[in-house]
PyMOL Python script that loads the backbone (N, CA, C, O; Angstrom):
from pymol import cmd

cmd.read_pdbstr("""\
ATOM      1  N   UNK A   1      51.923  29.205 -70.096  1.00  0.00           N
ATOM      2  CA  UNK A   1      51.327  28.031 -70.722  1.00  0.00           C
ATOM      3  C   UNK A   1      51.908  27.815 -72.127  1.00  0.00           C
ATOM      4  O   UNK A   1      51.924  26.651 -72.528  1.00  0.00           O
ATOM      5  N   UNK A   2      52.303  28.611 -72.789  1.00  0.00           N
ATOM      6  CA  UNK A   2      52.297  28.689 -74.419  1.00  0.00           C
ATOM      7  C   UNK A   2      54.352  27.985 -74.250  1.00  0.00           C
ATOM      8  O   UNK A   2      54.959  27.289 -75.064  1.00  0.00           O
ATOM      9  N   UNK A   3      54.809  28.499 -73.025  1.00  0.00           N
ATOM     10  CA  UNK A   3      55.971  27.669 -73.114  1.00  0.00           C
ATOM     11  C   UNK A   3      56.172  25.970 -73.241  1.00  0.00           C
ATOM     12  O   UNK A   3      56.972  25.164 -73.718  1.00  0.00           O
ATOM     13  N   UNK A   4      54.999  25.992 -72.549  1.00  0.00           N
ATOM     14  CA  UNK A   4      55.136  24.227 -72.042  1.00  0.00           C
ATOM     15  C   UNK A   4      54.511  23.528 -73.262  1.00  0.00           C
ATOM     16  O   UNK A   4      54.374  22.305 -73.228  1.00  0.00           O
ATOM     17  N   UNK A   5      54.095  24.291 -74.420  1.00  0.00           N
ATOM     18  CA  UNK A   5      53.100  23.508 -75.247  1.00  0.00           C
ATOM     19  C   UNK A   5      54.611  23.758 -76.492  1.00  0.00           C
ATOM     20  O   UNK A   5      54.993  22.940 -77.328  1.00  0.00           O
ATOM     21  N   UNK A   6      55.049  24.801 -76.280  1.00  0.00           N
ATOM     22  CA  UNK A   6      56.730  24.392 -77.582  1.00  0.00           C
ATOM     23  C   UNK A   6      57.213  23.957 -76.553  1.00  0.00           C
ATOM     24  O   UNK A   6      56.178  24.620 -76.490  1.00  0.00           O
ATOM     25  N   UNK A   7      57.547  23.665 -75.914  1.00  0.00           N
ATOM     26  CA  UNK A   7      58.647  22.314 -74.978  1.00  0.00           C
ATOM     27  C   UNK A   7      57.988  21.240 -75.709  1.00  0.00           C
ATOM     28  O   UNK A   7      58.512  20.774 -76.721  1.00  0.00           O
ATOM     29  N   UNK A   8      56.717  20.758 -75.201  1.00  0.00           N
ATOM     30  CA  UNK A   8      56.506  19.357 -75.443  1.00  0.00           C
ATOM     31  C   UNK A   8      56.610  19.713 -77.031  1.00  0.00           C
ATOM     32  O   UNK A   8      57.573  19.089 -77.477  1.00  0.00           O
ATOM     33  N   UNK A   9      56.156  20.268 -77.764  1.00  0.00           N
ATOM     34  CA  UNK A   9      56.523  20.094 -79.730  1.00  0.00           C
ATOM     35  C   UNK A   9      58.126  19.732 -79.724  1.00  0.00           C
ATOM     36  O   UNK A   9      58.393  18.643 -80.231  1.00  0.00           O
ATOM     37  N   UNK A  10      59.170  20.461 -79.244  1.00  0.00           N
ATOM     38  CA  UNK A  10      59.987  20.364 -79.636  1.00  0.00           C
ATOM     39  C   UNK A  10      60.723  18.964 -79.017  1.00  0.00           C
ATOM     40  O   UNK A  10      61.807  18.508 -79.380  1.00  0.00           O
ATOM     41  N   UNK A  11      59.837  18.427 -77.999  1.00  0.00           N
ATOM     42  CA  UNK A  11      61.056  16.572 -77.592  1.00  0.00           C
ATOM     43  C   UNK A  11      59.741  15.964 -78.523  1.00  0.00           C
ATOM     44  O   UNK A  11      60.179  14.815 -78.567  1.00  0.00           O
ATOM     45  N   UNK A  12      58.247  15.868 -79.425  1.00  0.00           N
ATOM     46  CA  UNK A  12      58.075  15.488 -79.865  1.00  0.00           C
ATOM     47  C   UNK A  12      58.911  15.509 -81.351  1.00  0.00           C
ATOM     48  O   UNK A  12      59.180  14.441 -81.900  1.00  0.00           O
ATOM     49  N   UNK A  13      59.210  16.520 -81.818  1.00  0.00           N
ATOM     50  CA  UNK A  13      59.803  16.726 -82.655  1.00  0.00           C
ATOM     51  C   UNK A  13      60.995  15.620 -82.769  1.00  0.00           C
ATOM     52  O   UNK A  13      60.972  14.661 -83.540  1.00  0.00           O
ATOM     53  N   UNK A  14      62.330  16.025 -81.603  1.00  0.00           N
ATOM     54  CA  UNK A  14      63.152  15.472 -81.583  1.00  0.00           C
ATOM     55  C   UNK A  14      63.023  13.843 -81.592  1.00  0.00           C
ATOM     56  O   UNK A  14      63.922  13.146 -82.061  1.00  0.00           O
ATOM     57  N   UNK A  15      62.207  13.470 -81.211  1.00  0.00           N
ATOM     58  CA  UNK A  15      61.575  11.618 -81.204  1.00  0.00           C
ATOM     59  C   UNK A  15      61.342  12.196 -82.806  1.00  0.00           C
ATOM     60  O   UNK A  15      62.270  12.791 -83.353  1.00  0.00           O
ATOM     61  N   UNK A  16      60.196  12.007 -83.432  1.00  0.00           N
ATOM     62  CA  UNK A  16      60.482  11.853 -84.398  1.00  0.00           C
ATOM     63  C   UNK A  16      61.524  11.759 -85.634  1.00  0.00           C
ATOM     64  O   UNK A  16      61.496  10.809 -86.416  1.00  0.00           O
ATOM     65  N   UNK A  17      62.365  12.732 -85.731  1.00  0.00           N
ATOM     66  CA  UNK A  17      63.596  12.808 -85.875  1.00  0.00           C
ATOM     67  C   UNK A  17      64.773  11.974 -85.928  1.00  0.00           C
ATOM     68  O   UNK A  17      65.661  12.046 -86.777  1.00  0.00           O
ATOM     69  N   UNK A  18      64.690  10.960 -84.689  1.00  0.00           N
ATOM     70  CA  UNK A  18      65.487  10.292 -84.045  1.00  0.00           C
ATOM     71  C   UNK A  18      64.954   8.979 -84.792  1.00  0.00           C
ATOM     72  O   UNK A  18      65.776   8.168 -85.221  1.00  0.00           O
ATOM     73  N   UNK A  19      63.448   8.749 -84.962  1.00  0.00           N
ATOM     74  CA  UNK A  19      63.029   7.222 -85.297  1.00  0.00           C
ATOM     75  C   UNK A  19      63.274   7.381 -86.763  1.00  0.00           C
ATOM     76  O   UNK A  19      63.262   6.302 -87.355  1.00  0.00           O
ATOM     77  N   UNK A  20      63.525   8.585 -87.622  1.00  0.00           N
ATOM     78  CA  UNK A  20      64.234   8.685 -88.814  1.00  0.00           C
ATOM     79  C   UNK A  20      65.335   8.661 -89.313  1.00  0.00           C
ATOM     80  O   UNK A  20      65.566   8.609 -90.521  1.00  0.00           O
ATOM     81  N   UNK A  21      66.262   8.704 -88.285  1.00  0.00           N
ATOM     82  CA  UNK A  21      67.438   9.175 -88.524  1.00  0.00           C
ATOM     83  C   UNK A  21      68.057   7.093 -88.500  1.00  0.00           C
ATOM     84  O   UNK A  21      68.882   6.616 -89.280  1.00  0.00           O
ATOM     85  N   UNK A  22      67.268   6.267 -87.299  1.00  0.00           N
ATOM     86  CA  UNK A  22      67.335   4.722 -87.303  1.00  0.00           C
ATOM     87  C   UNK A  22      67.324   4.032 -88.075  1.00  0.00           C
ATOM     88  O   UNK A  22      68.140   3.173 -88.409  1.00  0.00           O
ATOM     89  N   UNK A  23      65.958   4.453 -88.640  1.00  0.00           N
ATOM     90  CA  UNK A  23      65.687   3.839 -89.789  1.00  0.00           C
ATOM     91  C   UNK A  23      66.191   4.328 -91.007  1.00  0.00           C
ATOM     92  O   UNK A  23      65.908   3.507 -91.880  1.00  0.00           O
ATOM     93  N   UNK A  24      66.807   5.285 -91.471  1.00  0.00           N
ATOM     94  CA  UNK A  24      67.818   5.741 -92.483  1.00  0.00           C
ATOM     95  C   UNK A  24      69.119   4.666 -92.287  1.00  0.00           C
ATOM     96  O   UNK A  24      69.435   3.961 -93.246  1.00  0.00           O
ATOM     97  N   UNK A  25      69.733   4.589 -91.223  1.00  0.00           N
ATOM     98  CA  UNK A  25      71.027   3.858 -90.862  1.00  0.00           C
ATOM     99  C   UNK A  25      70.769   2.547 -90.731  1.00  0.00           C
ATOM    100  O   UNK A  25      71.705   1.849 -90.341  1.00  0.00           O
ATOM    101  N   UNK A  26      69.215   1.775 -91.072  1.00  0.00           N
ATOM    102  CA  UNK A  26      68.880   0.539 -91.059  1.00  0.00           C
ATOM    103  C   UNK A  26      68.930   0.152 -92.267  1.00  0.00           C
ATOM    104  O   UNK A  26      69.701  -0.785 -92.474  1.00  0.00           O
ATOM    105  N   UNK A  27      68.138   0.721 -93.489  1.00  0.00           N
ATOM    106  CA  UNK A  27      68.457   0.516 -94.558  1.00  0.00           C
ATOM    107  C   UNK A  27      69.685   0.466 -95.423  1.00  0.00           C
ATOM    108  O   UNK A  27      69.980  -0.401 -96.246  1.00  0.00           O
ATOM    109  N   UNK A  28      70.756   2.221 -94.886  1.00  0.00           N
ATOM    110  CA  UNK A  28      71.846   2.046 -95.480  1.00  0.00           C
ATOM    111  C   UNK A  28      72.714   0.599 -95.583  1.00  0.00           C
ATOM    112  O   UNK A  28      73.245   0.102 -96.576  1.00  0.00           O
ATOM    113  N   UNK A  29      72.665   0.130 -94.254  1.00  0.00           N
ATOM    114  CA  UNK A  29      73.153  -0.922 -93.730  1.00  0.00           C
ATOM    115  C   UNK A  29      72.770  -2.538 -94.221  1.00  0.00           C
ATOM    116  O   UNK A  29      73.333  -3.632 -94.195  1.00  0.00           O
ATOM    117  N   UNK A  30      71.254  -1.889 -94.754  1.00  0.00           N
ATOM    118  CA  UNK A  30      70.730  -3.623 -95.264  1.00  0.00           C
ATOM    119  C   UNK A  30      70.362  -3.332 -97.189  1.00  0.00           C
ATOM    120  O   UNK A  30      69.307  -3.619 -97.755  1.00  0.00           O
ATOM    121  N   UNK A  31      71.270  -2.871 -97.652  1.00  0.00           N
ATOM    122  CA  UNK A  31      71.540  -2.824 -99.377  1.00  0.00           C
ATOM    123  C   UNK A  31      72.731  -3.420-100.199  1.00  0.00           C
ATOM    124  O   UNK A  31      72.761  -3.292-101.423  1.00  0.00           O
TER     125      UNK A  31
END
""", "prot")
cmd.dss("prot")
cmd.show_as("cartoon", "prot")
cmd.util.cbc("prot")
cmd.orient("prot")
């Protein structure tokens, strides 16, 4: 059980991550 609960942290993780990494390259882009 304790595997499946760091699986799901870590693709939550990675989404988060990812909607930061967008929006970093949205702004660079609109200055």
């Amino acid at each position: 059980m304790g595997s499946v609960v760091k699986k799901r942290r870590k693709k939550i993780a990675r989404h988060k991550y990812r909607k930061r990494l967008k929006r970093d390259r949205w702004k660079k882009r609109h200055k």
